[in-house]
CHARMM-style PDB file with segment names, atoms N, HN, CA, C and O in Angstrom:
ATOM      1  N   UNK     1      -3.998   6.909 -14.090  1.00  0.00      PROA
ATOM      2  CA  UNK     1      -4.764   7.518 -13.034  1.00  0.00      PROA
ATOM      3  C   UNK     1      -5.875   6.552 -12.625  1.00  0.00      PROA
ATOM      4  O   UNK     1      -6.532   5.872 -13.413  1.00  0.00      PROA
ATOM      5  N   UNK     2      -5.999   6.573 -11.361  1.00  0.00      PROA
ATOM      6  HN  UNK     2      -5.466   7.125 -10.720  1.00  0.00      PROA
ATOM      7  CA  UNK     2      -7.331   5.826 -10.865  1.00  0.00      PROA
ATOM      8  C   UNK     2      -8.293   6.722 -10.555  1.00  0.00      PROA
ATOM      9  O   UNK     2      -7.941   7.891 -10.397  1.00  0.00      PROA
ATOM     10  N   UNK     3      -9.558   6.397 -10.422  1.00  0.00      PROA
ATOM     11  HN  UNK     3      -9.844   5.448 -10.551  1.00  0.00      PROA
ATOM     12  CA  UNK     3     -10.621   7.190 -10.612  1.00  0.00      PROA
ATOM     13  C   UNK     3     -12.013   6.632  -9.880  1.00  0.00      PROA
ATOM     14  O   UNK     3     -12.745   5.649  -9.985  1.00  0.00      PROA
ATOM     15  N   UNK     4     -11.947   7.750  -9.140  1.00  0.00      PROA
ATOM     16  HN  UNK     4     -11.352   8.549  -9.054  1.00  0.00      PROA
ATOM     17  CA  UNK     4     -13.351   7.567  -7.705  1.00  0.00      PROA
ATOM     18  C   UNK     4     -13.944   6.173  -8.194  1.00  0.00      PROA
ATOM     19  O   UNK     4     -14.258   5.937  -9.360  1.00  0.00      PROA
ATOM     20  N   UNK     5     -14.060   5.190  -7.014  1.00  0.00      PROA
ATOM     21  HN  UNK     5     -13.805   5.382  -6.066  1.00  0.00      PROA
ATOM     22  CA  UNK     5     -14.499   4.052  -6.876  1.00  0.00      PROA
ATOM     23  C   UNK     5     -13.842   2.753  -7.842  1.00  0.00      PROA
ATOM     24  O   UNK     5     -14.312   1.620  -7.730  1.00  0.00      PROA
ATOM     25  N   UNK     6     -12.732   3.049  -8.774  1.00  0.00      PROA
ATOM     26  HN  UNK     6     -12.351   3.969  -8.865  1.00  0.00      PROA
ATOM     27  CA  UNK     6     -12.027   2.350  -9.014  1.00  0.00      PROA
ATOM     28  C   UNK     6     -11.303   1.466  -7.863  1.00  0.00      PROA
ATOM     29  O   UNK     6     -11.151   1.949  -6.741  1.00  0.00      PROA
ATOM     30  N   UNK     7     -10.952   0.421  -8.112  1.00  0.00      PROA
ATOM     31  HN  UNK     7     -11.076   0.028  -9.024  1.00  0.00      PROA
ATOM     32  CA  UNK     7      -9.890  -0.752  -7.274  1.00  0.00      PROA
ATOM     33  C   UNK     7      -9.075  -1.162  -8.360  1.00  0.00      PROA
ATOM     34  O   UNK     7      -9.493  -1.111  -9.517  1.00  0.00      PROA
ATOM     35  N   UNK     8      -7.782  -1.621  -8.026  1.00  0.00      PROA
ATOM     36  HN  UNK     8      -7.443  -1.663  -7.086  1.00  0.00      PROA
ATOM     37  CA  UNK     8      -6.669  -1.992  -8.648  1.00  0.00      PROA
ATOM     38  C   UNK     8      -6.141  -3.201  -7.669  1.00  0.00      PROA
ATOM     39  O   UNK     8      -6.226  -3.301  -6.445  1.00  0.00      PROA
ATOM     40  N   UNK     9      -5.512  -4.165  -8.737  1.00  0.00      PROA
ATOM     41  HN  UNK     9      -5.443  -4.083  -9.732  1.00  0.00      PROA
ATOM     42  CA  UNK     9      -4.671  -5.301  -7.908  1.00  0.00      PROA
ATOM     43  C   UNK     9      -3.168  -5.105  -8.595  1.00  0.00      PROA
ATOM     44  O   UNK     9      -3.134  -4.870  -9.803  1.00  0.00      PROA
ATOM     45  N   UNK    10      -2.153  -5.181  -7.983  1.00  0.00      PROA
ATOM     46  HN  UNK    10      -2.181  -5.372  -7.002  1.00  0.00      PROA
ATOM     47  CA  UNK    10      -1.398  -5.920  -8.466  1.00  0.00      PROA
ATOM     48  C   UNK    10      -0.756  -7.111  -8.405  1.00  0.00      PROA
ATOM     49  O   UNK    10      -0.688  -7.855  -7.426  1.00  0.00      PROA
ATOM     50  N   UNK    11      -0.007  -7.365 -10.123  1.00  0.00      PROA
ATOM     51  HN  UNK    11      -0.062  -6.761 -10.918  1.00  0.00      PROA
ATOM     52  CA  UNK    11       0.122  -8.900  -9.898  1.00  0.00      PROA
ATOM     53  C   UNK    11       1.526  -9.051 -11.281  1.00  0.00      PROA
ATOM     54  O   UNK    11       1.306  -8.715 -12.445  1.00  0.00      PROA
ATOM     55  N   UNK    12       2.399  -9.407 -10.974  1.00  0.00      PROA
ATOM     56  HN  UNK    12       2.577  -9.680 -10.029  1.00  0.00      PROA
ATOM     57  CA  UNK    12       3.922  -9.906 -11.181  1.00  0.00      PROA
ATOM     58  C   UNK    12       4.709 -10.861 -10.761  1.00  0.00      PROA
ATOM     59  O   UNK    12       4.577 -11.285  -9.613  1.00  0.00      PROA
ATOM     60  N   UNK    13       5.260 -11.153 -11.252  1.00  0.00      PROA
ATOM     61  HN  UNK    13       5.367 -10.808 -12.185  1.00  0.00      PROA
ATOM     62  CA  UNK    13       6.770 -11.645 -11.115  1.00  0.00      PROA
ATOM     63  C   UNK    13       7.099 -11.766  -9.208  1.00  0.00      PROA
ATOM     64  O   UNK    13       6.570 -10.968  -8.434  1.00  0.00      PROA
ATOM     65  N   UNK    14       7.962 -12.803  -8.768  1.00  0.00      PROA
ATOM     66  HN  UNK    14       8.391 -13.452  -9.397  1.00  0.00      PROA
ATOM     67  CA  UNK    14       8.392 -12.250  -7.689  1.00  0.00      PROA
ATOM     68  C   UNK    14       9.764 -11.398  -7.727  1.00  0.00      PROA
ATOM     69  O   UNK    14      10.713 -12.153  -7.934  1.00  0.00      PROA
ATOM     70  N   UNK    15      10.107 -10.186  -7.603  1.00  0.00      PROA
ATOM     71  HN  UNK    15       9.336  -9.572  -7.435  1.00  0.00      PROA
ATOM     72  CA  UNK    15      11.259  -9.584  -7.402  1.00  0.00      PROA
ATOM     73  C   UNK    15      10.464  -8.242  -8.932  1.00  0.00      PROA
ATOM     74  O   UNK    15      11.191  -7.357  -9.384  1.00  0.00      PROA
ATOM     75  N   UNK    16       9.309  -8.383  -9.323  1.00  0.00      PROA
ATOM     76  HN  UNK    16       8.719  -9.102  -8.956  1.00  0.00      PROA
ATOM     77  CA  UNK    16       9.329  -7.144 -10.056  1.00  0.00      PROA
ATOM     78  C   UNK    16       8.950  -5.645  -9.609  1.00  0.00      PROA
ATOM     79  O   UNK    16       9.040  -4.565 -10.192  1.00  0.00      PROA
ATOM     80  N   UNK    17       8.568  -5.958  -8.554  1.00  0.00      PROA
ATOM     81  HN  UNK    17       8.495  -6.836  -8.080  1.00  0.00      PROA
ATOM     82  CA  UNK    17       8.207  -4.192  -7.348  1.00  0.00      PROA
ATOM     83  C   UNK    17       6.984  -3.687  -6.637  1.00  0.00      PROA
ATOM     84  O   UNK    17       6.581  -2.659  -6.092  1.00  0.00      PROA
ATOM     85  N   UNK    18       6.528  -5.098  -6.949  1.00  0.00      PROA
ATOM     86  HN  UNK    18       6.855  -5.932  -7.392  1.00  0.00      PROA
ATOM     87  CA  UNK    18       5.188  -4.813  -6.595  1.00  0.00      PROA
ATOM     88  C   UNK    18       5.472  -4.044  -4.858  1.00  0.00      PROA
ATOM     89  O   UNK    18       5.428  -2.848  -4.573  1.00  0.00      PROA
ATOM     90  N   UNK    19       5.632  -4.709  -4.341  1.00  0.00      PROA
ATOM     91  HN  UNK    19       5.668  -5.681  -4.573  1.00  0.00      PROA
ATOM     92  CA  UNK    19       6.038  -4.376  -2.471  1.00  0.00      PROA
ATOM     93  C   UNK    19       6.743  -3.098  -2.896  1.00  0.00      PROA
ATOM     94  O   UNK    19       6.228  -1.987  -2.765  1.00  0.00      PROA
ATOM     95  N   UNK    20       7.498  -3.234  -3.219  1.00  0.00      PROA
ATOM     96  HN  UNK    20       7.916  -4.136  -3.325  1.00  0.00      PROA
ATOM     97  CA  UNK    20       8.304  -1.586  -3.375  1.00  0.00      PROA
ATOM     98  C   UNK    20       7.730  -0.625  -3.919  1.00  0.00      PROA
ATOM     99  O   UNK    20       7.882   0.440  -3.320  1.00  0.00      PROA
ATOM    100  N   UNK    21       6.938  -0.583  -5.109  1.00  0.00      PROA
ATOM    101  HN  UNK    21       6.814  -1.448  -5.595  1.00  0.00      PROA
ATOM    102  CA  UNK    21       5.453   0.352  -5.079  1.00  0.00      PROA
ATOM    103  C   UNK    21       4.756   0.168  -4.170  1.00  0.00      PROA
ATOM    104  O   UNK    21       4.428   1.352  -4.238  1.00  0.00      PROA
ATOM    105  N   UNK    22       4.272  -0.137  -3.470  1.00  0.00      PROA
ATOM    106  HN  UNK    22       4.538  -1.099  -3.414  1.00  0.00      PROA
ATOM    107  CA  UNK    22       3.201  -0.068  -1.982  1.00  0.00      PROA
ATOM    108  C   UNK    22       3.784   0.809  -1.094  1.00  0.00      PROA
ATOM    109  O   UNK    22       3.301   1.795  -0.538  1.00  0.00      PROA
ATOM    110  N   UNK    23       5.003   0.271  -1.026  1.00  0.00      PROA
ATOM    111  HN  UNK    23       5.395  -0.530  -1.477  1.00  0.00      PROA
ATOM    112  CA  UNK    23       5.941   1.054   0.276  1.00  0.00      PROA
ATOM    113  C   UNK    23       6.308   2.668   0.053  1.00  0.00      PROA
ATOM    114  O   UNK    23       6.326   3.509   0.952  1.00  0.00      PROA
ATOM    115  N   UNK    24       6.555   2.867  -1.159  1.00  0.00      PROA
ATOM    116  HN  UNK    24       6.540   2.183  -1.889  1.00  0.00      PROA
ATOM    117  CA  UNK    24       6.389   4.050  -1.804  1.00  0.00      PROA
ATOM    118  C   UNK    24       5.217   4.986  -1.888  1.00  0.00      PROA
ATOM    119  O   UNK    24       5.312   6.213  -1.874  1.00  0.00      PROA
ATOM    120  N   UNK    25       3.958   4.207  -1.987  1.00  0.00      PROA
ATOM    121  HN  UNK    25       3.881   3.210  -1.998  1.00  0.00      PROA
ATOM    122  CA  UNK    25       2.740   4.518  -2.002  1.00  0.00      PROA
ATOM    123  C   UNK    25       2.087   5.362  -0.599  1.00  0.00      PROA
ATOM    124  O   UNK    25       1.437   6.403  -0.500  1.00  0.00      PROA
ATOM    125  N   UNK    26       2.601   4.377   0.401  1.00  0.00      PROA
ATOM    126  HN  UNK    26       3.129   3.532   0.321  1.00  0.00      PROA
ATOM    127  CA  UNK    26       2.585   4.569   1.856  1.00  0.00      PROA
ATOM    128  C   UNK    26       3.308   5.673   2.594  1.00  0.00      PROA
ATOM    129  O   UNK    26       2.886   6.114   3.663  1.00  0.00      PROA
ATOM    130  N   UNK    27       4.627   6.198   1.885  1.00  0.00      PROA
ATOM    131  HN  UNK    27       4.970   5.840   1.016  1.00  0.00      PROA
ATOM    132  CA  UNK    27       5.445   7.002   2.271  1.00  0.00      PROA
ATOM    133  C   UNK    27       6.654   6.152   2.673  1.00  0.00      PROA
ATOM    134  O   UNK    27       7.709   6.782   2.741  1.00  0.00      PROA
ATOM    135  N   UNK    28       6.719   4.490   3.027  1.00  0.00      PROA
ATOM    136  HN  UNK    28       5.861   3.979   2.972  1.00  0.00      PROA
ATOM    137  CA  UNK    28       7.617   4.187   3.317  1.00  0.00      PROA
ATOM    138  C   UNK    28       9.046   3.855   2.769  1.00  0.00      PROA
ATOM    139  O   UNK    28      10.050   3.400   3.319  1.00  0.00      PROA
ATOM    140  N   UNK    29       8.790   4.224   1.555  1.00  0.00      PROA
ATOM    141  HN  UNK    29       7.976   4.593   1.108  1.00  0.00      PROA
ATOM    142  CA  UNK    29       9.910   4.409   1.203  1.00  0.00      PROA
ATOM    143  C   UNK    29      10.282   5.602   0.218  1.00  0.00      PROA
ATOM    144  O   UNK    29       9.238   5.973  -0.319  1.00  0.00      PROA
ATOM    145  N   UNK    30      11.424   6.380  -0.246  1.00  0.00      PROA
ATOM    146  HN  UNK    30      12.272   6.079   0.190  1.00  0.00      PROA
ATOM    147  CA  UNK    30      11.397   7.317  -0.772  1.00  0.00      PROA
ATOM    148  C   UNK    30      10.836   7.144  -2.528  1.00  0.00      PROA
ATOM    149  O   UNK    30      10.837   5.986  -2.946  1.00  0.00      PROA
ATOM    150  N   UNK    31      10.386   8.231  -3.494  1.00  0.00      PROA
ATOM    151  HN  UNK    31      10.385   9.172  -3.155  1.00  0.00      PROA
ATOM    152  CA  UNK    31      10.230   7.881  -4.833  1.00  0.00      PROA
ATOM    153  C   UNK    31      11.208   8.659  -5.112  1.00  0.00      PROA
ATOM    154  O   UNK    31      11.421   9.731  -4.546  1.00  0.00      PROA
ATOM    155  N   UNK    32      11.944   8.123  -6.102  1.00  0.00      PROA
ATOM    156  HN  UNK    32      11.771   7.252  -6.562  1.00  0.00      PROA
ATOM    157  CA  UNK    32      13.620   8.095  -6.432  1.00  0.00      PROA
ATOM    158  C   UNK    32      13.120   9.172  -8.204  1.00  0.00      PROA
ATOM    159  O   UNK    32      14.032   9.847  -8.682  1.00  0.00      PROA
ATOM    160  N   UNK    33      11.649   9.184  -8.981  1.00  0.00      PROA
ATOM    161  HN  UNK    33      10.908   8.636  -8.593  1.00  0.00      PROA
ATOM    162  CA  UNK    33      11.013   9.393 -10.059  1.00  0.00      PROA
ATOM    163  C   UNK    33       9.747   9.390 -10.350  1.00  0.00      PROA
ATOM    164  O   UNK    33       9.227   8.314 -10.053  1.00  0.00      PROA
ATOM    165  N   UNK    34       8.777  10.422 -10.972  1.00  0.00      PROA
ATOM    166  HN  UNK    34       9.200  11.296 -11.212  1.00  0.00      PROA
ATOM    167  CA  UNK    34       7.812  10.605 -10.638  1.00  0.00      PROA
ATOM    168  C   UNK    34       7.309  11.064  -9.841  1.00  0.00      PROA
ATOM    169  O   UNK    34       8.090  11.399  -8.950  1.00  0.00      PROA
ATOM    170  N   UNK    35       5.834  11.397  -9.564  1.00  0.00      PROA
ATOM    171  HN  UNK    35       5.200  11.125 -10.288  1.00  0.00      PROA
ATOM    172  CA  UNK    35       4.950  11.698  -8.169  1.00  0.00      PROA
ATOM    173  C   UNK    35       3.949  10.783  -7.829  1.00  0.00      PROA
ATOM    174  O   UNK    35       3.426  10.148  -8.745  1.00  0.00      PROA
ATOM    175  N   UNK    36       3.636  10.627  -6.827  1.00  0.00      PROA
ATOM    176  HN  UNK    36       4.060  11.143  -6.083  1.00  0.00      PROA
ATOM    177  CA  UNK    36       2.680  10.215  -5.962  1.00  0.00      PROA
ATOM    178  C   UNK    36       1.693  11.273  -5.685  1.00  0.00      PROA
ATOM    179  O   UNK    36       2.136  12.334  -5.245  1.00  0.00      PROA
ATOM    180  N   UNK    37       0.245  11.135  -5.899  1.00  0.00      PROA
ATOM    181  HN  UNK    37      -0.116  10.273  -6.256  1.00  0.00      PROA
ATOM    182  CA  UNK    37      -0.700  12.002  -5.299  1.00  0.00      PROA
ATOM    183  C   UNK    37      -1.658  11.300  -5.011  1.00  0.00      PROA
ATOM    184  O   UNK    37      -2.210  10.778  -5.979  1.00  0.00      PROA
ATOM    185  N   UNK    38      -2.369  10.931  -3.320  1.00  0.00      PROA
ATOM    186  HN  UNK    38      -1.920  11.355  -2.533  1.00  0.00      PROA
ATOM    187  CA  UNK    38      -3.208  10.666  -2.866  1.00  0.00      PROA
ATOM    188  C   UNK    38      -4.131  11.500  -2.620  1.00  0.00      PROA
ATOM    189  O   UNK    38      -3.902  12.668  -2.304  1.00  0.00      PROA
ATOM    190  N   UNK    39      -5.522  10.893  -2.761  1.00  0.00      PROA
ATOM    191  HN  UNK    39      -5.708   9.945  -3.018  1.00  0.00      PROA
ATOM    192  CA  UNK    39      -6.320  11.692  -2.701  1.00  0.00      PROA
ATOM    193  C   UNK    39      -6.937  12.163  -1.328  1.00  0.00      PROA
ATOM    194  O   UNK    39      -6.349  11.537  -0.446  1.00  0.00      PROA
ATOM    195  N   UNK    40      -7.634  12.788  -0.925  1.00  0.00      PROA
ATOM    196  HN  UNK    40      -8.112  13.297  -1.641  1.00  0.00      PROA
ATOM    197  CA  UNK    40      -7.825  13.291   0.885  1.00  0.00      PROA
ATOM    198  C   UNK    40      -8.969  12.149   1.231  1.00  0.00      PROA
ATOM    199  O   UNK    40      -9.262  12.009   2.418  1.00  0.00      PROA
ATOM    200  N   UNK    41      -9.406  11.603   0.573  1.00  0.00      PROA
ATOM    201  HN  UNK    41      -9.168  11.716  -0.392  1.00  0.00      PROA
ATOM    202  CA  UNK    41     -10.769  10.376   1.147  1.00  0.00      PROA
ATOM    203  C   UNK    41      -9.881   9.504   0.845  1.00  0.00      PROA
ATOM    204  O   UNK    41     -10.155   8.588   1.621  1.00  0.00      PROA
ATOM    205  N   UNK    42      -9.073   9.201   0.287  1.00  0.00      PROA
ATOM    206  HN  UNK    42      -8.850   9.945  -0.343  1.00  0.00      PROA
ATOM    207  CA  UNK    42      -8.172   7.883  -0.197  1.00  0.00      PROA
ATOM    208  C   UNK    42      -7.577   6.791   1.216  1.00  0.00      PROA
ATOM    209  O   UNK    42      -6.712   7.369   1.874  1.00  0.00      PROA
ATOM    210  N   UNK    43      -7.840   5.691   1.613  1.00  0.00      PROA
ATOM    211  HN  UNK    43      -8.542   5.221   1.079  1.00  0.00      PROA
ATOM    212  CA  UNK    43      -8.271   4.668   2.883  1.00  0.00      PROA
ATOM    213  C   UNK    43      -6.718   3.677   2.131  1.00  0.00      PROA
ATOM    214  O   UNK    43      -7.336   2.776   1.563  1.00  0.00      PROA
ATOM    215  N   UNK    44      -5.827   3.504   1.964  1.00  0.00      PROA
ATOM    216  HN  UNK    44      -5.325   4.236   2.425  1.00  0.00      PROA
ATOM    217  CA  UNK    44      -4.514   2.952   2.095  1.00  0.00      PROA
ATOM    218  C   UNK    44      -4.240   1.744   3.395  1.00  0.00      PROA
ATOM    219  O   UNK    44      -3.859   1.913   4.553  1.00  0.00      PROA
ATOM    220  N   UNK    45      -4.629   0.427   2.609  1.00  0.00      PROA
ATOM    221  HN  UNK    45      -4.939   0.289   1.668  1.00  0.00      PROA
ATOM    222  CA  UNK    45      -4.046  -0.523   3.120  1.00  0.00      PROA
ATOM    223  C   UNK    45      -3.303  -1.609   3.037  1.00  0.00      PROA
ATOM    224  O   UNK    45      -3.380  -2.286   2.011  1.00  0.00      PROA
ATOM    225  N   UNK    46      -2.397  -2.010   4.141  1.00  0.00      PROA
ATOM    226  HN  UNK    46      -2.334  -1.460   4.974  1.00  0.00      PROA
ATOM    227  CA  UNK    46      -1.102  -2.938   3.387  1.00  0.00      PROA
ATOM    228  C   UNK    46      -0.885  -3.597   4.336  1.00  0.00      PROA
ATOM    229  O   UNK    46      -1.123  -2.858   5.292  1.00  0.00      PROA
ATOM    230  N   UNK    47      -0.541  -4.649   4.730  1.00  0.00      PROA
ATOM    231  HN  UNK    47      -0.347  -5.249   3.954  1.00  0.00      PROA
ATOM    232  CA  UNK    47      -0.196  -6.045   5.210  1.00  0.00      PROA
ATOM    233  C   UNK    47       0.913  -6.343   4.993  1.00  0.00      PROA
ATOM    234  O   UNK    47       1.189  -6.753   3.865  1.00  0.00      PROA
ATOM    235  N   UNK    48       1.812  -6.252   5.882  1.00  0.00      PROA
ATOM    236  HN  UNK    48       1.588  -5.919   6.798  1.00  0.00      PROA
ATOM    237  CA  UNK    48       3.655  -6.206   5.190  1.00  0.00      PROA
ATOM    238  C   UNK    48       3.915  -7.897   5.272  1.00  0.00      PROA
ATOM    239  O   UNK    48       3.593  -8.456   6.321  1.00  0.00      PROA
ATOM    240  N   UNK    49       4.416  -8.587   4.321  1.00  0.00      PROA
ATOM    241  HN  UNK    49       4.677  -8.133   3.469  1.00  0.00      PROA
ATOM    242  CA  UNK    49       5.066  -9.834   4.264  1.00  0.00      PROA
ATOM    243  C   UNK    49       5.539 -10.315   5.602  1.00  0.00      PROA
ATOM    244  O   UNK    49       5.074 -11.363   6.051  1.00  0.00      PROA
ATOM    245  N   UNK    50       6.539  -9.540   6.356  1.00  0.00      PROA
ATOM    246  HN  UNK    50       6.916  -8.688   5.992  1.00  0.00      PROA
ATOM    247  CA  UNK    50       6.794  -9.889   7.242  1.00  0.00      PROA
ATOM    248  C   UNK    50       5.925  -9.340   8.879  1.00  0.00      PROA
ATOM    249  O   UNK    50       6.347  -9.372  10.035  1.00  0.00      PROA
ATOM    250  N   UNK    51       4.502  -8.837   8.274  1.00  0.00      PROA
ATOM    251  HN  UNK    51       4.160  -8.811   7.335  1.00  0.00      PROA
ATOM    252  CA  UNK    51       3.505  -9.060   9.761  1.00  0.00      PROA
ATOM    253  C   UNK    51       4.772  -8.189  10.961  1.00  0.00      PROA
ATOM    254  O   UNK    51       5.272  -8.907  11.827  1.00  0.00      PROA
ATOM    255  N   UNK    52       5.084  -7.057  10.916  1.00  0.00      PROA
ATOM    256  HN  UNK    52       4.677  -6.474  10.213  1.00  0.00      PROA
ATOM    257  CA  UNK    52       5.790  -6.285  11.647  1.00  0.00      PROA
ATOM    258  C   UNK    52       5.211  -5.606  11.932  1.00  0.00      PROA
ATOM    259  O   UNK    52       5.622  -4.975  12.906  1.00  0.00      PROA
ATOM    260  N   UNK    53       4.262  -5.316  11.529  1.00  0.00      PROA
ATOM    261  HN  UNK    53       3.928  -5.828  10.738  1.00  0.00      PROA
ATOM    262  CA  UNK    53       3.832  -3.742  12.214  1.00  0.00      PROA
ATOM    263  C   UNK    53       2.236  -4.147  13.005  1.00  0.00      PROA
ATOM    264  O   UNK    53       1.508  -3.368  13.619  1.00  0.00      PROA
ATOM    265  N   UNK    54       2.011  -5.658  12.733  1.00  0.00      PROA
ATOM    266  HN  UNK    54       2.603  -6.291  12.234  1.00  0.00      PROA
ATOM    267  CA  UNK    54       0.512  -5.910  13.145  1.00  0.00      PROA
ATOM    268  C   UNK    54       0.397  -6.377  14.515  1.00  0.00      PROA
ATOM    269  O   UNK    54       1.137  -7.350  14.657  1.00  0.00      PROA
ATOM    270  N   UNK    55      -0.347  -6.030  15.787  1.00  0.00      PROA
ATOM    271  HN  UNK    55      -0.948  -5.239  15.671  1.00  0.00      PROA
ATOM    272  CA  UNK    55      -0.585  -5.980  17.021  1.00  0.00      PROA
ATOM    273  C   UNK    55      -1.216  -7.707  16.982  1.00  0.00      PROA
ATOM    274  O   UNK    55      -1.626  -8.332  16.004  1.00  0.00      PROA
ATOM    275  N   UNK    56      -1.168  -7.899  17.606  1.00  0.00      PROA
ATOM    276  HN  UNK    56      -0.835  -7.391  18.400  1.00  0.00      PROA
ATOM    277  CA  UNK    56      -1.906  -9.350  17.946  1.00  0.00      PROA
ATOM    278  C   UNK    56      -3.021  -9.377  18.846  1.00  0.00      PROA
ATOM    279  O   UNK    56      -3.629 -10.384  19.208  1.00  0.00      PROA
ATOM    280  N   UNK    57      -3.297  -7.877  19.265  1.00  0.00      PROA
ATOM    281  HN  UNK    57      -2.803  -7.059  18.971  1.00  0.00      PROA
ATOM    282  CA  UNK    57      -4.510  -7.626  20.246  1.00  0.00      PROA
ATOM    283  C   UNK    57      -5.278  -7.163  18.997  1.00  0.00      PROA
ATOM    284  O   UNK    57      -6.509  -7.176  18.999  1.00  0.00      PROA
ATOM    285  N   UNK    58      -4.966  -6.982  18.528  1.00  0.00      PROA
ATOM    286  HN  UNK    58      -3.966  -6.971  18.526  1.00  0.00      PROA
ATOM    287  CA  UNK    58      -6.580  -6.301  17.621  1.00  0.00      PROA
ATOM    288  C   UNK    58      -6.499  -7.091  16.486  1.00  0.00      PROA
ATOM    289  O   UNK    58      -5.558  -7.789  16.108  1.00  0.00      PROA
ATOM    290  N   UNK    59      -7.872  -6.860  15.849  1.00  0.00      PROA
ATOM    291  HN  UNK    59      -8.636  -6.294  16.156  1.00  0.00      PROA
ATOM    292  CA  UNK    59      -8.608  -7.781  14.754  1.00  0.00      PROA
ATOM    293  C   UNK    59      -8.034  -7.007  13.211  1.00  0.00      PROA
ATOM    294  O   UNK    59      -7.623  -5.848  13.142  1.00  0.00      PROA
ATOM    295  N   UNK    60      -8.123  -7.847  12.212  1.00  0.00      PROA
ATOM    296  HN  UNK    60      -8.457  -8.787  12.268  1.00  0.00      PROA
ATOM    297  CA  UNK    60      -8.161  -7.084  11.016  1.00  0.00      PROA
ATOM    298  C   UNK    60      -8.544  -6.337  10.868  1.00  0.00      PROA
ATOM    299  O   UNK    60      -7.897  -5.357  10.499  1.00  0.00      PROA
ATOM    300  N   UNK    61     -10.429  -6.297  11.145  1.00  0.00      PROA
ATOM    301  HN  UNK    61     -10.955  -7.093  11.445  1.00  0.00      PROA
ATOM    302  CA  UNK    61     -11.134  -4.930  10.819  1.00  0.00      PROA
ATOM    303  C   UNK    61     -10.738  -3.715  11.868  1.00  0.00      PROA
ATOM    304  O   UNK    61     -10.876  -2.526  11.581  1.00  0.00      PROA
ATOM    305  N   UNK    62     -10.237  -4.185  13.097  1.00  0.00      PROA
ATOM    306  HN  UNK    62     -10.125  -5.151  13.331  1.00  0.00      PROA
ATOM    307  CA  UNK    62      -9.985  -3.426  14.020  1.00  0.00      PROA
ATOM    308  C   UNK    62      -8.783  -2.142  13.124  1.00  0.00      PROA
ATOM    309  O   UNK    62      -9.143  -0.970  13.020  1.00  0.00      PROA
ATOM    310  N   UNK    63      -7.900  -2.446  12.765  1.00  0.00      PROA
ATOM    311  HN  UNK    63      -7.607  -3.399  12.850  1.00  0.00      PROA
ATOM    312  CA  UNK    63      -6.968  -1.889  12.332  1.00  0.00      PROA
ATOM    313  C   UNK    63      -7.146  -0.620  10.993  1.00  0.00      PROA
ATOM    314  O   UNK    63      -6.511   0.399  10.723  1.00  0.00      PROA
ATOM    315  N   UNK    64      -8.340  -1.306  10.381  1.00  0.00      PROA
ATOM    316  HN  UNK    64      -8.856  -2.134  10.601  1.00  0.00      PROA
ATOM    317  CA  UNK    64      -8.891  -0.148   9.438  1.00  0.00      PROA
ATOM    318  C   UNK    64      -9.796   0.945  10.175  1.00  0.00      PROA
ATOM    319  OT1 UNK    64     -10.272   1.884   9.537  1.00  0.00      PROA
TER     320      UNK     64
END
């Protein structure tokens, strides 16, 4: 469990899940085991490898 004002990094292997926990995290992908519970103040951000979903009109901070 993480806990009010905690931060977490992760850090692995390439091919151990890190991206695939995020995406899961996000809703974008399904959880196959376990639960997910976000909290209602909880601010979720992710930067996809392949820069797909990011506008080129707006700024980093713009986007949060």
């Amino acid at each position: 469990m993480i806990i009010y004002h905690e931060r977490i990094h992760l850090q692995g292997e390439n091919g151990s899940g890190k991206t695939t926990f995020l995406k899961c995290l996000l809703g974008l992908l399904p959880v196959y085991a376990g639960l997910i519970e976000v909290g209602e103040n909880v601010k979720l951000g992710y930067f996809s490898q392949e820069h797909e979903v990011l506008s080129e009109e707006e700024t980093v901070m713009s986007v949060f």
